[in-house]
Biopython code that builds the backbone (N, CA, C, O; Angstrom):
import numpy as np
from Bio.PDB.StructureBuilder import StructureBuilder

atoms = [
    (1, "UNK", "N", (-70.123, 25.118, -0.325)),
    (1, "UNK", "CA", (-71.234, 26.013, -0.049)),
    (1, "UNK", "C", (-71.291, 26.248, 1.464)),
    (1, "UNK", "O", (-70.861, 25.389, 2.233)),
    (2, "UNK", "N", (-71.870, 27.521, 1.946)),
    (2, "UNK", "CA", (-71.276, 27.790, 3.095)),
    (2, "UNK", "C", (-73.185, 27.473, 3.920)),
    (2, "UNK", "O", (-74.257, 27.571, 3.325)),
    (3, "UNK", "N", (-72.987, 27.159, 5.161)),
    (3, "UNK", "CA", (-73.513, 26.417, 5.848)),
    (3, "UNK", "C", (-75.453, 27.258, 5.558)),
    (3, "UNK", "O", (-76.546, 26.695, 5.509)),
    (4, "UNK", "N", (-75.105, 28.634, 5.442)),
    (4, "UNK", "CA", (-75.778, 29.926, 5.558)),
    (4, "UNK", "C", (-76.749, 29.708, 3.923)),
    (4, "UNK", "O", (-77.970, 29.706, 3.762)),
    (5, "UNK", "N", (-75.788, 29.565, 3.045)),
    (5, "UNK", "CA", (-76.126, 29.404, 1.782)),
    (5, "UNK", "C", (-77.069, 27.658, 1.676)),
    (5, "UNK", "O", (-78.101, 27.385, 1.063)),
    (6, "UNK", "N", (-76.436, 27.027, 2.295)),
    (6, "UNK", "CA", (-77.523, 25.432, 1.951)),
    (6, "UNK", "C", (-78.759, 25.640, 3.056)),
    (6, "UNK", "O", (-79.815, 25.050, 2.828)),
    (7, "UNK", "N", (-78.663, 26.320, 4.032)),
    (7, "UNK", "CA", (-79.846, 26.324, 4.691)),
    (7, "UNK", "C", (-81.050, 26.704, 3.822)),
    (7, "UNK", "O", (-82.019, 25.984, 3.582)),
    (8, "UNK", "N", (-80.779, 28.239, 3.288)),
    (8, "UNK", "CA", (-81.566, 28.741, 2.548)),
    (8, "UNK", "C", (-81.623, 27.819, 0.894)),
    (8, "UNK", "O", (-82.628, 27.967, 0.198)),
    (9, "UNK", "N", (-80.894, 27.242, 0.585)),
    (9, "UNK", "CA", (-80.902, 26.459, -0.668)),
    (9, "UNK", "C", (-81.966, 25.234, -0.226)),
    (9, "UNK", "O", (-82.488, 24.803, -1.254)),
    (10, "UNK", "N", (-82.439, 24.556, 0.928)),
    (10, "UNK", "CA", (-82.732, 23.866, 1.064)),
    (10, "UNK", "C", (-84.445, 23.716, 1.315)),
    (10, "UNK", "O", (-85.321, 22.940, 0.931)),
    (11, "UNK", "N", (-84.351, 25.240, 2.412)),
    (11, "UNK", "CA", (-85.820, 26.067, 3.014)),
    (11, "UNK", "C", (-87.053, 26.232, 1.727)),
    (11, "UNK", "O", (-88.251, 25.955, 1.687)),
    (12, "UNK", "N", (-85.793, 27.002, 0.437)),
    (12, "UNK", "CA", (-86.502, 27.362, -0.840)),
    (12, "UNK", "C", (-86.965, 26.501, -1.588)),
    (12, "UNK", "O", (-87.913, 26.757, -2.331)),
    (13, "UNK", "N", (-86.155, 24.834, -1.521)),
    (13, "UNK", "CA", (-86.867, 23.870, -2.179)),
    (13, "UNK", "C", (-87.910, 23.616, -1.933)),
    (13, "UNK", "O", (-88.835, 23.801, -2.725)),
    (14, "UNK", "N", (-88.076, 23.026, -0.542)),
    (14, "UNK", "CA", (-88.948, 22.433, 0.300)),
    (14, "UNK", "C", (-89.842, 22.851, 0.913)),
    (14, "UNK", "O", (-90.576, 22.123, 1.581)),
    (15, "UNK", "N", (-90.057, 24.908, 0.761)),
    (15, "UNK", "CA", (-91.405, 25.402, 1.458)),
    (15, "UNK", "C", (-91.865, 26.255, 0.357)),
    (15, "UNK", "O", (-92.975, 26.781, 0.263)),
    (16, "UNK", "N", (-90.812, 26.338, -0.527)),
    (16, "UNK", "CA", (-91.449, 27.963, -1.581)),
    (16, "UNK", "C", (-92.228, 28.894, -0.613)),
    (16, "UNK", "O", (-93.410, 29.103, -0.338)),
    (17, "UNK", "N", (-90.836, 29.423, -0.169)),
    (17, "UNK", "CA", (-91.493, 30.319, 0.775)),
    (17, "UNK", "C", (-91.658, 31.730, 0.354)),
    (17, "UNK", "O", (-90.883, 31.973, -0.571)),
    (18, "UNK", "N", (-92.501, 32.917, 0.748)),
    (18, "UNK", "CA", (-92.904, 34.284, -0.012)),
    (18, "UNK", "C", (-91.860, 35.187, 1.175)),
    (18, "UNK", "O", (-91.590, 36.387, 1.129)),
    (19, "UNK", "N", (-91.547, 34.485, 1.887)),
    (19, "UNK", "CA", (-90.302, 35.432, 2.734)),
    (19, "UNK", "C", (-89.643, 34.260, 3.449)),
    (19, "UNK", "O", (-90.154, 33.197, 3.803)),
    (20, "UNK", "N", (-87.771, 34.913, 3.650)),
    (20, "UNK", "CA", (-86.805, 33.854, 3.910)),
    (20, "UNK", "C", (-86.117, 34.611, 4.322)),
    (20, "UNK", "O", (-85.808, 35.560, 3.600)),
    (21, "UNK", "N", (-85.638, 34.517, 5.534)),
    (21, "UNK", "CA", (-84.387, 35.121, 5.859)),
    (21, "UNK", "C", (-83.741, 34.482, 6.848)),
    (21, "UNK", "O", (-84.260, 34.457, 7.964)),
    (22, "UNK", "N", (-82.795, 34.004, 6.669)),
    (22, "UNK", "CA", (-81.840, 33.226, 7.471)),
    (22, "UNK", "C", (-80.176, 33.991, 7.956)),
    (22, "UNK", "O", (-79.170, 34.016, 7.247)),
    (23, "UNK", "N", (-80.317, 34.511, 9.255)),
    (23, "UNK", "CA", (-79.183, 35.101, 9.734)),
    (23, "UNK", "C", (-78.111, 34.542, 10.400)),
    (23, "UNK", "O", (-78.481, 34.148, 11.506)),
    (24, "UNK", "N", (-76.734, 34.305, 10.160)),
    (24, "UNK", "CA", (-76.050, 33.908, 11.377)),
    (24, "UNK", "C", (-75.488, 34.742, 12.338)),
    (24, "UNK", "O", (-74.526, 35.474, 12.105)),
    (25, "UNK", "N", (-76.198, 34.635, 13.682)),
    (25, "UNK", "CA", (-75.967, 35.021, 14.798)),
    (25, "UNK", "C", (-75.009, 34.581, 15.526)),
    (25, "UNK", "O", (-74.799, 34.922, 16.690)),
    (26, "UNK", "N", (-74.184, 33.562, 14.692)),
    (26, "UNK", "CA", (-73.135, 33.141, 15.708)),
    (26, "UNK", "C", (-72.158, 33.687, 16.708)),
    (26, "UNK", "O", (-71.726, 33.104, 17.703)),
    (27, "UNK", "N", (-71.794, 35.253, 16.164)),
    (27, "UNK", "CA", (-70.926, 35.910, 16.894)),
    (27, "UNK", "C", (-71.770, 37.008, 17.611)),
    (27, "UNK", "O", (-71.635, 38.228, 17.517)),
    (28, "UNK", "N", (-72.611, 36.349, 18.299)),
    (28, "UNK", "CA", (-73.224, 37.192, 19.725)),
    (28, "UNK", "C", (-73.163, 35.965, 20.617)),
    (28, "UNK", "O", (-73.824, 36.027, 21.654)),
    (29, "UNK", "N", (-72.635, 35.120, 20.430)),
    (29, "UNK", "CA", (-72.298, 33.810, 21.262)),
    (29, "UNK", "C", (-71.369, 33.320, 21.305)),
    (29, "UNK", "O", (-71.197, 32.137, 21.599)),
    (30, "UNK", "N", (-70.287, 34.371, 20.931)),
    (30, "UNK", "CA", (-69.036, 33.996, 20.925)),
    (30, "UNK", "C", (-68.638, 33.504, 22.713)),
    (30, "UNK", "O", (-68.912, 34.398, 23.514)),
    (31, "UNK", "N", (-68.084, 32.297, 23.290)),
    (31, "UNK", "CA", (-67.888, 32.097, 24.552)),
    (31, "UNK", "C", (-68.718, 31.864, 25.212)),
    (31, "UNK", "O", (-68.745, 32.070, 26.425)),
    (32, "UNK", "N", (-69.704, 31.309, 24.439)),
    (32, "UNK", "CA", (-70.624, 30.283, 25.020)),
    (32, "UNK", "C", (-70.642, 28.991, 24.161)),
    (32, "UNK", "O", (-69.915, 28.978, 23.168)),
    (33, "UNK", "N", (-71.511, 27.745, 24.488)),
    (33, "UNK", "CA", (-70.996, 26.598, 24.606)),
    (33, "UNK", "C", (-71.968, 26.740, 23.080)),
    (33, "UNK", "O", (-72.877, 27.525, 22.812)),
    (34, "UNK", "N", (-71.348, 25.642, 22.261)),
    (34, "UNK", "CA", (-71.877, 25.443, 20.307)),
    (34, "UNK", "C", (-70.660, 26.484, 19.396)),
    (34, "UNK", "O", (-70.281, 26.220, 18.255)),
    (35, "UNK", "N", (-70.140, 27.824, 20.311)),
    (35, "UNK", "CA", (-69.278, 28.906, 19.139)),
    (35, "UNK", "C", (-68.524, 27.943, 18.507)),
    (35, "UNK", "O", (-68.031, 26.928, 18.999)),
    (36, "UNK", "N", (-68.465, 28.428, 17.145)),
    (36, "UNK", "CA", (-66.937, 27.591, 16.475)),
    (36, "UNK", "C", (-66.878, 28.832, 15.866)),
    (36, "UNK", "O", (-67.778, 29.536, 15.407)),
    (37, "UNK", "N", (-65.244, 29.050, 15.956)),
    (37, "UNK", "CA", (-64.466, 30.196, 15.147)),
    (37, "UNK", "C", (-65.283, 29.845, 13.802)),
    (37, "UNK", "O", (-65.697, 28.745, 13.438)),
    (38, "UNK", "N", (-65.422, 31.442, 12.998)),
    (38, "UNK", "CA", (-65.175, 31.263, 11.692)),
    (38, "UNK", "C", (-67.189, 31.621, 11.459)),
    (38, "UNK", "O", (-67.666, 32.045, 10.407)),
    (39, "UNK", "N", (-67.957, 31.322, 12.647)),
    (39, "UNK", "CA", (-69.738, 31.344, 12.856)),
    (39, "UNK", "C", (-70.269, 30.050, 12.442)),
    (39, "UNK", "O", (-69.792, 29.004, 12.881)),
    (40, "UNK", "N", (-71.227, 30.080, 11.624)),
    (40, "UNK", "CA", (-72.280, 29.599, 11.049)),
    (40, "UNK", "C", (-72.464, 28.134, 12.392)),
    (40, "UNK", "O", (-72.490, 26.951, 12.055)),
    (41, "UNK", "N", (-72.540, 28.486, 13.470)),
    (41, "UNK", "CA", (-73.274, 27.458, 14.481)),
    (41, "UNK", "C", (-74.304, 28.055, 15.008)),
    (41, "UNK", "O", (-74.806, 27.243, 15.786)),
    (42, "UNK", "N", (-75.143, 29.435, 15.015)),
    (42, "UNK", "CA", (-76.036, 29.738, 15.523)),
    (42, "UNK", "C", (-77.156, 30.537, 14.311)),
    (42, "UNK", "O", (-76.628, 31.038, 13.319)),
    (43, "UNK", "N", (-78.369, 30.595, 14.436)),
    (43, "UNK", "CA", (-78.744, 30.750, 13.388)),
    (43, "UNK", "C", (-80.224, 31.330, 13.681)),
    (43, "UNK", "O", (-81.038, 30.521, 14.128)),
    (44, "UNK", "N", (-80.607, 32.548, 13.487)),
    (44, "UNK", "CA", (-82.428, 32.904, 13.127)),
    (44, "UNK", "C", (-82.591, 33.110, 11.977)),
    (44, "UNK", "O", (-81.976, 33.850, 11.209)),
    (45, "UNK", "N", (-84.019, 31.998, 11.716)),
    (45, "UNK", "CA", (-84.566, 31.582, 10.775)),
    (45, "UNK", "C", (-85.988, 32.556, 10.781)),
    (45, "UNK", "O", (-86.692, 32.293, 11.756)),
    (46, "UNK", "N", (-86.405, 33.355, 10.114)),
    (46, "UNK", "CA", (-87.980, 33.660, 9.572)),
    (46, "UNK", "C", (-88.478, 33.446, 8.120)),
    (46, "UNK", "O", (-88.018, 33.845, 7.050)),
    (47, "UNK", "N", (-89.791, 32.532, 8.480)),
    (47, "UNK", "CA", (-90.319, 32.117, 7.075)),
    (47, "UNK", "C", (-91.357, 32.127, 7.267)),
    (47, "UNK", "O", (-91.938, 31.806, 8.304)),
    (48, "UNK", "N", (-91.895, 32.605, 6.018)),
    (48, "UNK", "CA", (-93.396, 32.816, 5.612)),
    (48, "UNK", "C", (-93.508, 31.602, 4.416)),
    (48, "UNK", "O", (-92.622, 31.206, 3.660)),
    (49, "UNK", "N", (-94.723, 31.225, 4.511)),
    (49, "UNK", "CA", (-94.918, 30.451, 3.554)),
    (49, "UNK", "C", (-96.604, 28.958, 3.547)),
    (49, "UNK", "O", (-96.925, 28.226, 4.483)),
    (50, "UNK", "N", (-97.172, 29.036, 2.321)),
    (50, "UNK", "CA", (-98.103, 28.693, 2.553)),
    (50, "UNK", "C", (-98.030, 27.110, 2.792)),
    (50, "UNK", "O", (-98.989, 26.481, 3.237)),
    (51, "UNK", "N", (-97.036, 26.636, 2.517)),
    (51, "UNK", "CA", (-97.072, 25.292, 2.849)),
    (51, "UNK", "C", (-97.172, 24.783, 4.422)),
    (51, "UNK", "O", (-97.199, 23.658, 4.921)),
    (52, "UNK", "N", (-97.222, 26.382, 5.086)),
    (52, "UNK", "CA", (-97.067, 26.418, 6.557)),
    (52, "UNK", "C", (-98.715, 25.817, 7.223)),
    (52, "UNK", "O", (-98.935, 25.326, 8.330)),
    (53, "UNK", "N", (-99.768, 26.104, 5.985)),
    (53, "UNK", "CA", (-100.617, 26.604, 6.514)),
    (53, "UNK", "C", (-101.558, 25.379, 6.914)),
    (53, "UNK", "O", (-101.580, 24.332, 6.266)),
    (54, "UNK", "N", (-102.385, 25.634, 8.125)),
    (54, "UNK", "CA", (-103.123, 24.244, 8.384)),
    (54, "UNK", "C", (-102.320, 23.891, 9.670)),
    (54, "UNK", "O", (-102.977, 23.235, 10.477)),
    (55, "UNK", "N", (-100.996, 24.192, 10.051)),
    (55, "UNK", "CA", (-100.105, 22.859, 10.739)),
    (55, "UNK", "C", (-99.967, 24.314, 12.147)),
    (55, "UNK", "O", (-99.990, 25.541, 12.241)),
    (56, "UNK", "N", (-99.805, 22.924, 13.094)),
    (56, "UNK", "CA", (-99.485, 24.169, 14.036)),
    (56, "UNK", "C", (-97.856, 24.473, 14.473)),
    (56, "UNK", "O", (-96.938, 24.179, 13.706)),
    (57, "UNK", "N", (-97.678, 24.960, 15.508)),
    (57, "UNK", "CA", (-96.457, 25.433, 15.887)),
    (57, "UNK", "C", (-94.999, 24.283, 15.567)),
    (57, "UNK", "O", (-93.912, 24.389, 15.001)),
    (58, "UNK", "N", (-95.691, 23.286, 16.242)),
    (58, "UNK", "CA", (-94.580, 21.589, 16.522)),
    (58, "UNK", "C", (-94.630, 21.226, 14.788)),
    (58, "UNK", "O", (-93.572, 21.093, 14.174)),
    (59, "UNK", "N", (-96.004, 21.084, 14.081)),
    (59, "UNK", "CA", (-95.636, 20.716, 12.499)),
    (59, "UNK", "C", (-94.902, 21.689, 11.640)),
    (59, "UNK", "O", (-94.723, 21.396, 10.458)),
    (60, "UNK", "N", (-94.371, 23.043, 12.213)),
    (60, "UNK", "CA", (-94.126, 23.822, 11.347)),
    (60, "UNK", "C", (-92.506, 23.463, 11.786)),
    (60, "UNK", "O", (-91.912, 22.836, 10.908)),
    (61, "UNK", "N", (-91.831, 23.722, 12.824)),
    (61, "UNK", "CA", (-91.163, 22.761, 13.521)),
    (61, "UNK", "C", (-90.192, 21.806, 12.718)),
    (61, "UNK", "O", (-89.038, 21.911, 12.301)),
    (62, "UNK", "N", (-91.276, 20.717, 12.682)),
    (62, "UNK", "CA", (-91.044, 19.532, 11.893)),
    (62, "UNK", "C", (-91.066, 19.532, 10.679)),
    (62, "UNK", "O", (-90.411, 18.577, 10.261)),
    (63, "UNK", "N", (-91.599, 20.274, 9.696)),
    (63, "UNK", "CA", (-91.399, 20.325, 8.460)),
    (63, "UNK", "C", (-90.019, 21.393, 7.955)),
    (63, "UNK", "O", (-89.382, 21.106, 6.942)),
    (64, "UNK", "N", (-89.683, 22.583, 8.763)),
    (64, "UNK", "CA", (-88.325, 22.723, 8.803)),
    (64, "UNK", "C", (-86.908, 22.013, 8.827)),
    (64, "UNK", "O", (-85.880, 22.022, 8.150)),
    (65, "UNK", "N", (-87.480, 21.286, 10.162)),
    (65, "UNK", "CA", (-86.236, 20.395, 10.023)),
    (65, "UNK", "C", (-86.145, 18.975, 9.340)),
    (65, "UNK", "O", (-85.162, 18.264, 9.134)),
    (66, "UNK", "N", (-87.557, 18.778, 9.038)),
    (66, "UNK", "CA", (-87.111, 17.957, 7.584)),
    (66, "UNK", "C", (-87.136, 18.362, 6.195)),
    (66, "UNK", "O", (-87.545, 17.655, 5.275)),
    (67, "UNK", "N", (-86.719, 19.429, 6.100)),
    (67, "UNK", "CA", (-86.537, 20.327, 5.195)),
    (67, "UNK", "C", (-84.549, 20.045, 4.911)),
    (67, "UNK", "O", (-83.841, 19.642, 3.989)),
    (68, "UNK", "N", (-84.346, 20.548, 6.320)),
    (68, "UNK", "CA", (-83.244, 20.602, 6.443)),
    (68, "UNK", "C", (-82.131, 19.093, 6.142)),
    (68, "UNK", "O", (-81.250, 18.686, 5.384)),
    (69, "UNK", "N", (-82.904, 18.719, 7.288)),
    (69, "UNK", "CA", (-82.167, 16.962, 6.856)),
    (69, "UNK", "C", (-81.295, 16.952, 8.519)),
    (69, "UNK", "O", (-80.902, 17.883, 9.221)),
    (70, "UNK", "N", (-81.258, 15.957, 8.638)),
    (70, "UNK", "CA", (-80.676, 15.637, 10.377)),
    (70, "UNK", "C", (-78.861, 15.789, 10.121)),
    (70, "UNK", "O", (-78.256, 16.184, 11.117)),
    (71, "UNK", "N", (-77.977, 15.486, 8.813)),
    (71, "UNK", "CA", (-77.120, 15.909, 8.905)),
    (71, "UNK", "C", (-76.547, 17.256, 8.793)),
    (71, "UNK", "O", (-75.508, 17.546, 9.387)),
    (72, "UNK", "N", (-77.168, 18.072, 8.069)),
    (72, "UNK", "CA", (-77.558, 19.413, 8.476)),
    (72, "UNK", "C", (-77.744, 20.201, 9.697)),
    (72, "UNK", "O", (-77.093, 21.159, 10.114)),
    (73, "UNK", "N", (-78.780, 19.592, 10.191)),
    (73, "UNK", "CA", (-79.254, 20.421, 11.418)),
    (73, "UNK", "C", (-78.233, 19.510, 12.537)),
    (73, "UNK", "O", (-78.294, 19.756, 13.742)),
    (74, "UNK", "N", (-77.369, 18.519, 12.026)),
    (74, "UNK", "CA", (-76.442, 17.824, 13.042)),
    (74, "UNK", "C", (-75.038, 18.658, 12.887)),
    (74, "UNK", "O", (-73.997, 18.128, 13.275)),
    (75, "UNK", "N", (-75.029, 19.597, 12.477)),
    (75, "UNK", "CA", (-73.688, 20.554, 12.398)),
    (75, "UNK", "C", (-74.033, 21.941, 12.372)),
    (75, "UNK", "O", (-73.336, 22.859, 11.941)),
    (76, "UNK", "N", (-75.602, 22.032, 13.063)),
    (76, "UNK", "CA", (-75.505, 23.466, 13.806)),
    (76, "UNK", "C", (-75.834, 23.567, 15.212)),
    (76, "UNK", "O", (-76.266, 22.705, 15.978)),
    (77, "UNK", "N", (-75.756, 23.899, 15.265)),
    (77, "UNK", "CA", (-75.791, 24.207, 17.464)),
    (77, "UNK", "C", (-77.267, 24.751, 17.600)),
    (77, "UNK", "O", (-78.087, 24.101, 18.250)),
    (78, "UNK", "N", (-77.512, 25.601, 17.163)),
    (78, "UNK", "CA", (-78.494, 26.647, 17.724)),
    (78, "UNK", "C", (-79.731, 26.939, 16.346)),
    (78, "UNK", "O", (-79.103, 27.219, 15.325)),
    (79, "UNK", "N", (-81.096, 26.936, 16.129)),
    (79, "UNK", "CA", (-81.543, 27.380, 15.300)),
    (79, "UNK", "C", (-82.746, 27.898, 15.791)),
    (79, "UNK", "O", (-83.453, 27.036, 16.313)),
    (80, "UNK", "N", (-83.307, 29.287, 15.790)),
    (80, "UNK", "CA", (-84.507, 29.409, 16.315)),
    (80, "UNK", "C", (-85.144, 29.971, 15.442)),
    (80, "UNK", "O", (-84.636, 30.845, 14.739)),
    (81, "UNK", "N", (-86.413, 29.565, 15.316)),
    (81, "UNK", "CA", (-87.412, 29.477, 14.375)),
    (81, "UNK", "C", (-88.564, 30.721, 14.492)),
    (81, "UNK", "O", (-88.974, 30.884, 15.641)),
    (82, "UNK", "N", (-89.135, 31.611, 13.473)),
    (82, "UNK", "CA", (-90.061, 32.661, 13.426)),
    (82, "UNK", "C", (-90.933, 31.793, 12.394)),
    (82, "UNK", "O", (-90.709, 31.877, 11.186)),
    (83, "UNK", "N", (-91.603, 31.233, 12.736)),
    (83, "UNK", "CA", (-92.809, 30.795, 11.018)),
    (83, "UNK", "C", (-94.082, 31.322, 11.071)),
    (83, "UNK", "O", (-94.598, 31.863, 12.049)),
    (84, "UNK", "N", (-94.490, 31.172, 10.157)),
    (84, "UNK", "CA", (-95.775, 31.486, 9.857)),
    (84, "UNK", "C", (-96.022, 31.223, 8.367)),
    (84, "UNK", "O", (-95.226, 30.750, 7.556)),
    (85, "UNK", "N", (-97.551, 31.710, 8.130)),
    (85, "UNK", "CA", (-98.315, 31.552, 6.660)),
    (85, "UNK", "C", (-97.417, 32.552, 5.846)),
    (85, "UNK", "O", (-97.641, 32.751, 4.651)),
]
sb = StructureBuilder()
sb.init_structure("model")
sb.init_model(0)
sb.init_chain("A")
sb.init_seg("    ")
for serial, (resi, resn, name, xyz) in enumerate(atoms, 1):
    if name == "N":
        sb.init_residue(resn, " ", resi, " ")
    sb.init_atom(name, np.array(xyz, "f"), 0.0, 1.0, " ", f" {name:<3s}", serial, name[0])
structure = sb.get_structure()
């Protein structure tokens, strides 16, 4: 499964989110420091979702990336985050 596909396999378990979109941006960073031939090291994330709600910026944050799992997010370079409700 490709790196692109478990992100979002993982986001959908763990937030049931009402919007998901996970892009790899890797090749606008081609020759800068994280590129690996082939992409999936850079990544924008936007999610909507009510499990968001209540928590602020740093818990939304944190419930992403333990969403994700540290070996996961330990074999991507770059992930920047859009959340909300």
């Amino acid at each position: 499964m490709s790196k692109t596909k478990e992100i979002e396999a993982r986001l959908q378990a763990a937030l049931n989110p009402r919007e998901l979109e996970v892009v790899d941006d890797s090749e606008s960073h081609r020759g800068h420091a994280g590129f690996q031939e082939g992409g999936e090291s850079h990544y924008n994330v936007r999610i909507r979702s009510q499990a968001f709600k209540g928590m602020n910026r740093l818990a939304r944050h944190r419930a992403v990336h333990a969403a994700l799992g540290p070996e996961l997010i330990g074999r991507i370079h770059a992930l920047a985050l859009d959340l909300d409700v």
